[in-house]
PyMOL Python script that loads the backbone (N, CA, C, O; Angstrom):
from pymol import cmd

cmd.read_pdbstr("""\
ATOM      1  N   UNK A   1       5.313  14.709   2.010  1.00  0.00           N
ATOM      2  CA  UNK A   1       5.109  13.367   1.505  1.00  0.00           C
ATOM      3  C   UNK A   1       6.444  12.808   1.018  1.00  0.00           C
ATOM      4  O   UNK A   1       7.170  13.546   0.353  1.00  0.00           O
ATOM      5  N   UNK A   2       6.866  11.415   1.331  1.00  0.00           N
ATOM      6  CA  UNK A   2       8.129  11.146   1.245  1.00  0.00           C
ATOM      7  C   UNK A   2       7.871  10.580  -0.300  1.00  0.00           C
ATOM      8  O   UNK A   2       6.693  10.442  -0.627  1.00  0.00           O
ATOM      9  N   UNK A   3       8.986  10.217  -1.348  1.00  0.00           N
ATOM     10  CA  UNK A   3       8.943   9.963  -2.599  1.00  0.00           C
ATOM     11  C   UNK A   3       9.314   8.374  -2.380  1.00  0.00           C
ATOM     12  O   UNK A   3      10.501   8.049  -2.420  1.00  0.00           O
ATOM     13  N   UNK A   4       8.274   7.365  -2.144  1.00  0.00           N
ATOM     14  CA  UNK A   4       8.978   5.670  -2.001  1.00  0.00           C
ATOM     15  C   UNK A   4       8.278   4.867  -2.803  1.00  0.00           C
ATOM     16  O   UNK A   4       7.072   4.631  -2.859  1.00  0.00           O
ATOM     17  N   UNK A   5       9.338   4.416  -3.515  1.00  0.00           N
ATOM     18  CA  UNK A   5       8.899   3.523  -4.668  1.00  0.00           C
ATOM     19  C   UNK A   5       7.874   2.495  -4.448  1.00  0.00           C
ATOM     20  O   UNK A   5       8.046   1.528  -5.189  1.00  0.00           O
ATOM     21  N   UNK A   6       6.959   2.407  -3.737  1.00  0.00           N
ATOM     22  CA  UNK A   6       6.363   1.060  -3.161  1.00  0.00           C
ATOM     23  C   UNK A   6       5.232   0.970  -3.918  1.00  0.00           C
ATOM     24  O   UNK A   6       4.764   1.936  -4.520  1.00  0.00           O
ATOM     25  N   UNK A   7       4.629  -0.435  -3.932  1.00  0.00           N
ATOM     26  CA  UNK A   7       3.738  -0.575  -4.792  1.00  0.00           C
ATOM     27  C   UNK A   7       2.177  -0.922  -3.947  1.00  0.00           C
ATOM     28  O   UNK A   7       2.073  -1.695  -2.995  1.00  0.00           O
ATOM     29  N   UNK A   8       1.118  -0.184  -4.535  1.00  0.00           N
ATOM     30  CA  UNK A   8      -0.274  -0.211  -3.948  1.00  0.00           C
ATOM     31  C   UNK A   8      -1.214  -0.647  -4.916  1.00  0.00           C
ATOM     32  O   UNK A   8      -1.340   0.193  -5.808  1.00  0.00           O
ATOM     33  N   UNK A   9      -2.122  -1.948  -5.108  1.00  0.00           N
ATOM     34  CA  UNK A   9      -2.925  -2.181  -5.641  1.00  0.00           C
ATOM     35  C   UNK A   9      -4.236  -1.499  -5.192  1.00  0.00           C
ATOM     36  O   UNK A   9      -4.482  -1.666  -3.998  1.00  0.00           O
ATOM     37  N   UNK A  10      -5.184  -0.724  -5.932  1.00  0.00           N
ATOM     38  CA  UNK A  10      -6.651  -0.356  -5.509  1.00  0.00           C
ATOM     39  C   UNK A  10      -7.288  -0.891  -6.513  1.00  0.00           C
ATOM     40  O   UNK A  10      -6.839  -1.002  -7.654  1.00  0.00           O
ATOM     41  N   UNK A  11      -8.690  -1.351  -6.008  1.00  0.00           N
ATOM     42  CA  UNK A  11      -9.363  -2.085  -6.575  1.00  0.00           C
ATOM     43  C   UNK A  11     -10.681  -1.726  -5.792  1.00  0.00           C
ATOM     44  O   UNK A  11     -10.639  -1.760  -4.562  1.00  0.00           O
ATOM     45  N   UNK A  12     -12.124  -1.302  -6.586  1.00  0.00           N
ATOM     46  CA  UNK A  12     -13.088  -1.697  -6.054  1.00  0.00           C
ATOM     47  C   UNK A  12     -13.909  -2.131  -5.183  1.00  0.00           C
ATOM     48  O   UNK A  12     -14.840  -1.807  -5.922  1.00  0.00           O
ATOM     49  N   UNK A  13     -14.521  -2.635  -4.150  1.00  0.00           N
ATOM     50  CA  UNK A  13     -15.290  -3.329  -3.696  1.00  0.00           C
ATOM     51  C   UNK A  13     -16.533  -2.803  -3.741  1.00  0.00           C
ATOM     52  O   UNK A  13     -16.853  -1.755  -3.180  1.00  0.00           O
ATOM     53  N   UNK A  14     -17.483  -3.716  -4.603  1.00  0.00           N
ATOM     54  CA  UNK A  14     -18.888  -3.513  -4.483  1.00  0.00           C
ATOM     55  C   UNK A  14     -19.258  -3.468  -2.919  1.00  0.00           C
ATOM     56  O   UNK A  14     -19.565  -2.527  -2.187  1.00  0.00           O
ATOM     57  N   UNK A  15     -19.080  -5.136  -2.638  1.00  0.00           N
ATOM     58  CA  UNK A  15     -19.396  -5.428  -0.655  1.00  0.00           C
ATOM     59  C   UNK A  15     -19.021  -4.226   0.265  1.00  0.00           C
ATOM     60  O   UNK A  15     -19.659  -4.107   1.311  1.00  0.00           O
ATOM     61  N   UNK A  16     -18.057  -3.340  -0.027  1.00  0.00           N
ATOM     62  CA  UNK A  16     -17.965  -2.899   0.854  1.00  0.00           C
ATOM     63  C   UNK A  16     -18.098  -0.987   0.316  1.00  0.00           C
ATOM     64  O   UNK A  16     -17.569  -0.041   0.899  1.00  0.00           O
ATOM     65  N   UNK A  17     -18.877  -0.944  -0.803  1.00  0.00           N
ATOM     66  CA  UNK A  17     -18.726   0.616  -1.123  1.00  0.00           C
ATOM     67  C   UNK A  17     -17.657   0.739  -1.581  1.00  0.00           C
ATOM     68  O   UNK A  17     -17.827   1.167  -2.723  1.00  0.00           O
ATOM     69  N   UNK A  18     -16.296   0.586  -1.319  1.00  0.00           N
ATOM     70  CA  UNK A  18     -15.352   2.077  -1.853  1.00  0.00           C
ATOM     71  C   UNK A  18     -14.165   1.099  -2.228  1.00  0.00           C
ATOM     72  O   UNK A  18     -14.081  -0.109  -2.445  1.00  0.00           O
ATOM     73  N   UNK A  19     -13.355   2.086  -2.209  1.00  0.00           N
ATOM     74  CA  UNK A  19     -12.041   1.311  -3.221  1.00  0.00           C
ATOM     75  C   UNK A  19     -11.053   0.981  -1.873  1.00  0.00           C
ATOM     76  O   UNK A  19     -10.790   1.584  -0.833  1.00  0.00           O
ATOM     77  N   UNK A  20     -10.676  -0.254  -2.451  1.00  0.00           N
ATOM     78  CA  UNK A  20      -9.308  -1.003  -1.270  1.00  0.00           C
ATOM     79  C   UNK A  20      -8.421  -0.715  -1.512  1.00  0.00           C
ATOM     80  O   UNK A  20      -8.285  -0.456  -2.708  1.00  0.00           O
ATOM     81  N   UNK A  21      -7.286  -0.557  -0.683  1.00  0.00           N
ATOM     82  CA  UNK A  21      -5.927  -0.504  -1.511  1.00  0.00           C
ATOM     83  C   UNK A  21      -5.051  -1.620  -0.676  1.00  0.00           C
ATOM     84  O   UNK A  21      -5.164  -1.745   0.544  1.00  0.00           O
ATOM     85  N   UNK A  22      -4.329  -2.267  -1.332  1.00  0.00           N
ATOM     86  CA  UNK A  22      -3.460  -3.412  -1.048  1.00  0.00           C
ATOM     87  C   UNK A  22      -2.321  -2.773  -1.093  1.00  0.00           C
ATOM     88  O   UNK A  22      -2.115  -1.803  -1.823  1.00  0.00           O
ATOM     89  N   UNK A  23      -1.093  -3.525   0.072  1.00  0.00           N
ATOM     90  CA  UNK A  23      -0.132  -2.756   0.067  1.00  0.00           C
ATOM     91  C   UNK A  23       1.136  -4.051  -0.341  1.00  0.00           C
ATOM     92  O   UNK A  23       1.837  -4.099   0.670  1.00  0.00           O
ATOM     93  N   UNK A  24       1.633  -4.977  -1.276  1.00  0.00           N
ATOM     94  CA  UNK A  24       1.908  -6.307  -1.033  1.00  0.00           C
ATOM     95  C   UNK A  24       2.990  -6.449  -0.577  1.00  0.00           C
ATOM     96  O   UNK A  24       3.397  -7.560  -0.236  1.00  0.00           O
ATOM     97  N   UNK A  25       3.947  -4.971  -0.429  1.00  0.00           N
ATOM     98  CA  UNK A  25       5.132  -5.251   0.233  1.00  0.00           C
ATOM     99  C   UNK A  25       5.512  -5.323   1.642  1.00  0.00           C
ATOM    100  O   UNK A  25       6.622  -5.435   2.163  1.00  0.00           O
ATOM    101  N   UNK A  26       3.845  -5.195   2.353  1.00  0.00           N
ATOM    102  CA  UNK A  26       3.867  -4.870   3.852  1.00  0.00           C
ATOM    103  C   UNK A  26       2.535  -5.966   3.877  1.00  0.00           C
ATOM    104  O   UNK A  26       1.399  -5.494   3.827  1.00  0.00           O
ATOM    105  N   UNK A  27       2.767  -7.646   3.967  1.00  0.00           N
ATOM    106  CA  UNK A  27       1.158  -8.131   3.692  1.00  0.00           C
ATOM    107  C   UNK A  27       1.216  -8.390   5.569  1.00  0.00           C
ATOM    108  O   UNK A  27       0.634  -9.467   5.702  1.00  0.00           O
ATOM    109  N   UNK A  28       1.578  -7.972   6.789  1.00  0.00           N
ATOM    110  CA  UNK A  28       1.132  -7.970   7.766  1.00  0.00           C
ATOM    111  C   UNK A  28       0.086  -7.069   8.204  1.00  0.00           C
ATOM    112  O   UNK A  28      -0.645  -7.117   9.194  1.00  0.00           O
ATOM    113  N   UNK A  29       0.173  -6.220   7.236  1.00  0.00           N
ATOM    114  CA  UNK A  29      -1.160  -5.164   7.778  1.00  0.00           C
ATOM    115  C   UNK A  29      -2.372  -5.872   8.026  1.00  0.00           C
ATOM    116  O   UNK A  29      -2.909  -6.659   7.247  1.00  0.00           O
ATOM    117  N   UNK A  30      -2.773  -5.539   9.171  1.00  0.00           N
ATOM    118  CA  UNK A  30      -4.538  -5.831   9.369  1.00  0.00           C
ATOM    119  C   UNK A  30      -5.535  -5.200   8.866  1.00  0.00           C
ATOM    120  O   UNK A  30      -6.516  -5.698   8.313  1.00  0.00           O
ATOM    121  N   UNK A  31      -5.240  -3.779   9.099  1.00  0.00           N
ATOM    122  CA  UNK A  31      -6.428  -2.710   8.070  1.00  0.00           C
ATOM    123  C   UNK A  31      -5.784  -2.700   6.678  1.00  0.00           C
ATOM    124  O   UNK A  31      -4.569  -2.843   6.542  1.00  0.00           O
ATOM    125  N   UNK A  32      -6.654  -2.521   5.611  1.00  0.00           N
ATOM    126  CA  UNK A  32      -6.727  -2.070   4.073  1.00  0.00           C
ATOM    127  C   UNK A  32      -6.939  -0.440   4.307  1.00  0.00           C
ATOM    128  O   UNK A  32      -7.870  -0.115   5.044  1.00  0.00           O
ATOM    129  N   UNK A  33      -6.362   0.291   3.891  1.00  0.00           N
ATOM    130  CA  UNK A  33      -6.372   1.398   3.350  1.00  0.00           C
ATOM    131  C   UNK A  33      -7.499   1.476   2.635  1.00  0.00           C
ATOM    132  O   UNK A  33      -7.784   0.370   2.176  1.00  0.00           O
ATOM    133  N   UNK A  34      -8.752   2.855   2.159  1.00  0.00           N
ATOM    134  CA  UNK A  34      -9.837   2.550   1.740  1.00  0.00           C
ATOM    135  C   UNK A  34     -10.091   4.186   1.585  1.00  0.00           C
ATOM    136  O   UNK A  34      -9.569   5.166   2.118  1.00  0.00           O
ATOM    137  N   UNK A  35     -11.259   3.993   0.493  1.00  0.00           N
ATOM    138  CA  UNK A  35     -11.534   6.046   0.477  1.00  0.00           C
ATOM    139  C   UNK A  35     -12.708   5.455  -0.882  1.00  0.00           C
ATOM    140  O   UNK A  35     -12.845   4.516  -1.666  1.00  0.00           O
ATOM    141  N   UNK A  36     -13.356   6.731  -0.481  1.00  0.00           N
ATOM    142  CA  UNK A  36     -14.386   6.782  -1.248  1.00  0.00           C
ATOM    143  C   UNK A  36     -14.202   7.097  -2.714  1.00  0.00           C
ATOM    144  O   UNK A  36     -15.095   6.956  -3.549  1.00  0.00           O
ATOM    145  N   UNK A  37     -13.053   7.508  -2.956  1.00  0.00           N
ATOM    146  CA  UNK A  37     -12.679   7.633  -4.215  1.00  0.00           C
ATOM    147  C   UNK A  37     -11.542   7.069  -4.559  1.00  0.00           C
ATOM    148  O   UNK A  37     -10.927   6.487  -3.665  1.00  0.00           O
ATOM    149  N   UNK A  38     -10.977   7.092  -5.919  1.00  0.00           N
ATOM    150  CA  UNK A  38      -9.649   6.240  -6.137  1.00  0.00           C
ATOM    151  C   UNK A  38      -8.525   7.377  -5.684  1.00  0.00           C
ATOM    152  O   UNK A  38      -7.354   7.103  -5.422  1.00  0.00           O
ATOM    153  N   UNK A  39      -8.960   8.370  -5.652  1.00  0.00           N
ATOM    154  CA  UNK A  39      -7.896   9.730  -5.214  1.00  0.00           C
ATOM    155  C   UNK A  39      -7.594   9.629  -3.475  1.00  0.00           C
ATOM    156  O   UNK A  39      -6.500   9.702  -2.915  1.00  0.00           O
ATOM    157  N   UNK A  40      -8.847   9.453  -2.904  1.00  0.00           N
ATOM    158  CA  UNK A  40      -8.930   9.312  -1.206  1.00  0.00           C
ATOM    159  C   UNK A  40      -7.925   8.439  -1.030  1.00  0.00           C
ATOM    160  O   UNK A  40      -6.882   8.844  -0.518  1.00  0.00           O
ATOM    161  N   UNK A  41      -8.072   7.021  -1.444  1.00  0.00           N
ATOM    162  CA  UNK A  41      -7.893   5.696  -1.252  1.00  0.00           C
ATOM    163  C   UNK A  41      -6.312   5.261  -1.697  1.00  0.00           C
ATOM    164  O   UNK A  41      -5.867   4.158  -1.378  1.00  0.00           O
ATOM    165  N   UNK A  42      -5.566   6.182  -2.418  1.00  0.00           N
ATOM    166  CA  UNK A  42      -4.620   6.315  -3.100  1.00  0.00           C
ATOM    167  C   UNK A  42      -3.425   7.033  -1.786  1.00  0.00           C
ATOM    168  O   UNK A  42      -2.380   6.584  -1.313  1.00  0.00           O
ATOM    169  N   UNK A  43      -4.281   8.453  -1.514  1.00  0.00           N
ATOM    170  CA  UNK A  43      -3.273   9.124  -0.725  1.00  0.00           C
ATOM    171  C   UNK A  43      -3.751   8.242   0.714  1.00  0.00           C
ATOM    172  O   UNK A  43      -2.701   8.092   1.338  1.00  0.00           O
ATOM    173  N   UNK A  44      -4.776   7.665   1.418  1.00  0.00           N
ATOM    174  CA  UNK A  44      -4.277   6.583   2.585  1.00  0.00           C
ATOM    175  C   UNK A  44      -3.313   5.391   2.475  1.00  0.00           C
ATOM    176  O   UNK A  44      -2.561   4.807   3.255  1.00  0.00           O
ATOM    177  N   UNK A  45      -3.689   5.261   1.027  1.00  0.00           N
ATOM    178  CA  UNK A  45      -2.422   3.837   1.291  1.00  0.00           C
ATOM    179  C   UNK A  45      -0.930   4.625   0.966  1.00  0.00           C
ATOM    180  O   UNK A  45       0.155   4.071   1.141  1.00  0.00           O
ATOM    181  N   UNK A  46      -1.068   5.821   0.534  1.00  0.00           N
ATOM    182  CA  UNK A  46       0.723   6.707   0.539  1.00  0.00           C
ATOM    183  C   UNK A  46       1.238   6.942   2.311  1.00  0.00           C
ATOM    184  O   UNK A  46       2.349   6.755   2.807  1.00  0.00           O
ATOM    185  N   UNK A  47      -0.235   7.483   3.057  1.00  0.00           N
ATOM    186  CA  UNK A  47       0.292   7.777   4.438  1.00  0.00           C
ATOM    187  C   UNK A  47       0.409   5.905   5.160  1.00  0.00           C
ATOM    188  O   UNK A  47       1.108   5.528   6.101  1.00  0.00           O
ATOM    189  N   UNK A  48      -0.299   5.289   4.519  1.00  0.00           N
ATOM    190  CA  UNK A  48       0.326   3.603   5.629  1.00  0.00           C
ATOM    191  C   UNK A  48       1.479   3.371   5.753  1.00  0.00           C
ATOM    192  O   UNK A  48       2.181   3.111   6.731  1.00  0.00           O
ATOM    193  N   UNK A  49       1.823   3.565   3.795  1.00  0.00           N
ATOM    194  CA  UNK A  49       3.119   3.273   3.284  1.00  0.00           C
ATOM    195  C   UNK A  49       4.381   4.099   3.895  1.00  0.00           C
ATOM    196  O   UNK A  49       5.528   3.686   4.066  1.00  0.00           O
ATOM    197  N   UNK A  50       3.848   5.368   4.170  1.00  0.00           N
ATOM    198  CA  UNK A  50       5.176   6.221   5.214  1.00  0.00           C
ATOM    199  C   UNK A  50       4.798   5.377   6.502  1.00  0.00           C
ATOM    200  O   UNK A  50       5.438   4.326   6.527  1.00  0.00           O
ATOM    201  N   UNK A  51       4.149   5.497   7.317  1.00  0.00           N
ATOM    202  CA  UNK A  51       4.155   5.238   8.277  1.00  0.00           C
ATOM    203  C   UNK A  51       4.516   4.205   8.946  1.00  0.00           C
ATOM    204  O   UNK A  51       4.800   4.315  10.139  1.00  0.00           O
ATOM    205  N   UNK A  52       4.558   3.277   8.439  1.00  0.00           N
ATOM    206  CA  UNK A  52       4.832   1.813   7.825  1.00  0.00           C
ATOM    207  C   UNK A  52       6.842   1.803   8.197  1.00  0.00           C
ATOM    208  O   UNK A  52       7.676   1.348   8.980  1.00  0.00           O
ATOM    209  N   UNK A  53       6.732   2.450   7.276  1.00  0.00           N
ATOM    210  CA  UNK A  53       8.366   2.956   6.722  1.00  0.00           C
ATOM    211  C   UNK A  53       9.118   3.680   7.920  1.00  0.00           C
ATOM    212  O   UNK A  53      10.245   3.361   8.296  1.00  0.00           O
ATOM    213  N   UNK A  54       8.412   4.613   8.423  1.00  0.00           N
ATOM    214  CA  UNK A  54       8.978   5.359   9.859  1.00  0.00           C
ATOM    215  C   UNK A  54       8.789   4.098  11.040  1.00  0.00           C
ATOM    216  O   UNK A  54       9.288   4.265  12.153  1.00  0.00           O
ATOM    217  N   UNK A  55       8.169   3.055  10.773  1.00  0.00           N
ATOM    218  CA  UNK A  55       8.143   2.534  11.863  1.00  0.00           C
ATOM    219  C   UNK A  55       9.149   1.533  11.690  1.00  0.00           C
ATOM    220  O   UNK A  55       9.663   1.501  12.808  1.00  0.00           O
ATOM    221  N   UNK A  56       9.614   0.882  11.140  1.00  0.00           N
ATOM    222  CA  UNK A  56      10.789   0.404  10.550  1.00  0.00           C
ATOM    223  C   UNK A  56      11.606   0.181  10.351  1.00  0.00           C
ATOM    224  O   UNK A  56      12.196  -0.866  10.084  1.00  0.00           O
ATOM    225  N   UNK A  57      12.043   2.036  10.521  1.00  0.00           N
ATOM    226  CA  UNK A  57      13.482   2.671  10.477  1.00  0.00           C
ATOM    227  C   UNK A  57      12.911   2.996  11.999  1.00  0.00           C
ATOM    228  O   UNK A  57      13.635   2.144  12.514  1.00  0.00           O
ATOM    229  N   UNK A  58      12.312   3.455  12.945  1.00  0.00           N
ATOM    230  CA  UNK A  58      12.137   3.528  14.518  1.00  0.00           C
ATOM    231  C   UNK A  58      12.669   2.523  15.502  1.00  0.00           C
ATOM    232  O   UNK A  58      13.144   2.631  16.633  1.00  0.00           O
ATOM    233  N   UNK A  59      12.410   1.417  14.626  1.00  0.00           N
ATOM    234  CA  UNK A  59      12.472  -0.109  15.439  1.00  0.00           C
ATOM    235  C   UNK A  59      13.750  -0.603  14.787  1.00  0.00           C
ATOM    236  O   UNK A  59      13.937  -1.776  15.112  1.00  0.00           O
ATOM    237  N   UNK A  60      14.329  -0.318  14.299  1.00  0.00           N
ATOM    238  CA  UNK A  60      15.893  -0.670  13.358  1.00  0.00           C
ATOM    239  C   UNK A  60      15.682  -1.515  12.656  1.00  0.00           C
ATOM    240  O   UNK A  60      16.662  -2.248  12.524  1.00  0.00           O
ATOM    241  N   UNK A  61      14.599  -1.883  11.945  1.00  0.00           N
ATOM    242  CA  UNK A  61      13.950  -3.103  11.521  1.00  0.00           C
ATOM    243  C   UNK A  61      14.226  -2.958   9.729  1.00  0.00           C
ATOM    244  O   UNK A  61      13.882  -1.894   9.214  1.00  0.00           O
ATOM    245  N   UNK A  62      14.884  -4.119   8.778  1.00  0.00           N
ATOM    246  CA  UNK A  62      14.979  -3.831   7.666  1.00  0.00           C
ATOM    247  C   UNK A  62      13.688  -3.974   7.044  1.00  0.00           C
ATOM    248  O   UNK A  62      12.815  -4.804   7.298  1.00  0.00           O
ATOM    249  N   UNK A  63      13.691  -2.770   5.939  1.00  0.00           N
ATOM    250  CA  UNK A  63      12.237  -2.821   5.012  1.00  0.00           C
ATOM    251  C   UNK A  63      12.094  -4.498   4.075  1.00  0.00           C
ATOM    252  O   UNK A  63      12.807  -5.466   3.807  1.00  0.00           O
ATOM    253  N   UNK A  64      10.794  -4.049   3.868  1.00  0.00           N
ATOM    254  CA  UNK A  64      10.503  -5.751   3.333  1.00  0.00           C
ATOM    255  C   UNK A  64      11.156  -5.430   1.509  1.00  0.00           C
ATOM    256  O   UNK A  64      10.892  -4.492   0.756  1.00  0.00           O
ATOM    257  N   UNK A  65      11.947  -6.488   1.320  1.00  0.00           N
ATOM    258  CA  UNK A  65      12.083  -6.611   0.170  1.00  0.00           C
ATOM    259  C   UNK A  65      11.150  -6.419  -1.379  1.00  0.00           C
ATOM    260  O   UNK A  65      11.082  -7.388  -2.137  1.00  0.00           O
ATOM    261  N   UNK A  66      10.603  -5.362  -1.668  1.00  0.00           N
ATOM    262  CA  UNK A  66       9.618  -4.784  -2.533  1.00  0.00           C
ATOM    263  C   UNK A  66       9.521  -6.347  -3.484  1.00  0.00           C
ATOM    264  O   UNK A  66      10.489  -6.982  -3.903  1.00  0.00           O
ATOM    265  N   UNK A  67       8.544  -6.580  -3.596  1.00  0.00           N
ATOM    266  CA  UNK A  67       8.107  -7.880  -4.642  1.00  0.00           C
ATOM    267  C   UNK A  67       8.421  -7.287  -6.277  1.00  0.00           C
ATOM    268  O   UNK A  67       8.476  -6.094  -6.573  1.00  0.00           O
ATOM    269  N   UNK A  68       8.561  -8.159  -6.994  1.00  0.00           N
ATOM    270  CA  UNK A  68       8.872  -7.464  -8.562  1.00  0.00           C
ATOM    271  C   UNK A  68       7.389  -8.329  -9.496  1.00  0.00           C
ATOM    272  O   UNK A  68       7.093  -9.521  -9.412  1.00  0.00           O
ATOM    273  N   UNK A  69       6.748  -7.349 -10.257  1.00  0.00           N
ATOM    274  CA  UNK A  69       5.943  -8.010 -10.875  1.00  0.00           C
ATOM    275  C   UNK A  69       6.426  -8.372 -12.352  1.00  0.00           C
ATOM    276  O   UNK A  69       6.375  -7.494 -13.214  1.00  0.00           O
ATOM    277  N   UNK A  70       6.985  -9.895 -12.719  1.00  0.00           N
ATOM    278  CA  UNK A  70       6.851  -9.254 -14.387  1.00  0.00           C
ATOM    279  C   UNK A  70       6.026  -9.228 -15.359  1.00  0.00           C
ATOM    280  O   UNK A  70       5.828 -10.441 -15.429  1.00  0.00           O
ATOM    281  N   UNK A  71       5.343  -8.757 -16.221  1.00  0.00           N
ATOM    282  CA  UNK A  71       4.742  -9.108 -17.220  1.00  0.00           C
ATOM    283  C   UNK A  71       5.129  -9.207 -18.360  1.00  0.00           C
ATOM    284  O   UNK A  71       5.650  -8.226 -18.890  1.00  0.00           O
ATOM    285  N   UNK A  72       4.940 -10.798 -19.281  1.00  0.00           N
ATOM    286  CA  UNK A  72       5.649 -10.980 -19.467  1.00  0.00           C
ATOM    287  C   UNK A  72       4.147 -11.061 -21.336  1.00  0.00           C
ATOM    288  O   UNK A  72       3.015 -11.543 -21.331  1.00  0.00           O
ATOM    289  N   UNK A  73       4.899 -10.386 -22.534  1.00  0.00           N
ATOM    290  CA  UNK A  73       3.535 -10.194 -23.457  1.00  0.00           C
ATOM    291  C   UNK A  73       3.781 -11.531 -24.042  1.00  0.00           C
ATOM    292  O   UNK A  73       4.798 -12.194 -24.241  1.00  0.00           O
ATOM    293  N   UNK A  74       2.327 -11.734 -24.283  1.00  0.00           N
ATOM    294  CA  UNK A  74       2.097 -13.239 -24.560  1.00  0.00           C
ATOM    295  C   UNK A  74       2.275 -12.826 -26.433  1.00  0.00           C
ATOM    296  O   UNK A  74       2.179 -13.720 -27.274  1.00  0.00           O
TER     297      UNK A  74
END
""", "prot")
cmd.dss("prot")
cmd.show_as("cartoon", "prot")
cmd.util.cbc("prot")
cmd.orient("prot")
């Protein structure tokens, strides 16, 4: 498993059973990453996120600029 800083939102879905995972630094993906648990659903969106990444560096293609979230305390 490669160590890449990237960021994965999981979240819920009632509609659909199981937990989503959003990937926002790659928003061309067509499939959501998904698992019946937050553990399943966690390590598919780690293998998109490599795979993603090998394809990338395959195609000489630069990675997408990681988005920064701030939060900022009210």
């Amino acid at each position: 498993m490669m160590n890449i800083p990237e960021r994965m939102v999981i979240e819920w879905s009632a509609e659909d059973n199981c937990y989503l995972v959003h990937l926002p630094n790659f928003p061309f993906q067509q499939f959501h990453p998904h698992g019946e648990t937050y553990e399943e659903a966690a390590k598919h969106g780690q293998e998109v996120i490599e795979s993603s990444i090998e394809w990338y560096q395959a195609e000489g293609k630069t990675l997408p600029i990681p988005k920064i979230v701030i939060n900022v305390a009210a």
